[in-house]
N, C-alpha and C positions, 0 to 999 in steps of 0.2 A: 793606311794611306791618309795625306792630310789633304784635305779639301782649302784651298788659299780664297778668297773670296774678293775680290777688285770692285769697286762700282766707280762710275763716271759720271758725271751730269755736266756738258758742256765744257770737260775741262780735257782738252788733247793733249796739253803741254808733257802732263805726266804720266800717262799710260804709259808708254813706252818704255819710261824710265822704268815704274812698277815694276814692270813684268822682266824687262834686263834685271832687275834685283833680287827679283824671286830665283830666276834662272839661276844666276852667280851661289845664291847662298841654298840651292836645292839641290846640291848633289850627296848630300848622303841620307835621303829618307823618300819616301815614294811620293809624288804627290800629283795634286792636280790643279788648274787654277779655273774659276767660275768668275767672266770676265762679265761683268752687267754694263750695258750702254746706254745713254741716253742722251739725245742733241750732241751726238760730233758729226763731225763735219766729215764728209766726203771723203777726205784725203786720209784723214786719222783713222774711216772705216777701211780703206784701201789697206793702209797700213800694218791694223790690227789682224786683217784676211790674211796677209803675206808674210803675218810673222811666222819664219820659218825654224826659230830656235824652241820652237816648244810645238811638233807638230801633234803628237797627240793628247796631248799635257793639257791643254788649253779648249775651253767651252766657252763660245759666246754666246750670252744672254741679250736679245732684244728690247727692251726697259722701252720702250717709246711709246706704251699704249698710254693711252690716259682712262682717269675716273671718271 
């Protein structure tokens, strides 16, 4: 299994995309994606919850704590 690893930091525009890319080019090997988040907004957390092409494919990470 390959572990894909995403991070965000305030940037919604491209998750989506990301993760639509992974999908596309992940069908011949097993994998999983470790989605890290930090400052998105509302609507992009909404988004990411309900994406429904990778239901168990996909782990979100919390990133919001601070030092």
């Amino acid at each position: 299994m390959i572990s894909i690893i995403i991070s965000a930091y305030k940037n919604d525009k491209y998750i989506i995309e990301a993760l639509n890319s992974v999908v596309k080019s992940g069908k011949n090997f097993e994998y999983e994606i470790l989605l890290g988040v930090d400052n998105c907004s509302e609507t992009m957390n909404g988004l990411i919850n309900n994406y429904d092409k990778l239901p168990q494919k996909l782990k979100i990470l919390d990133c919001s704590w601070s030092c």
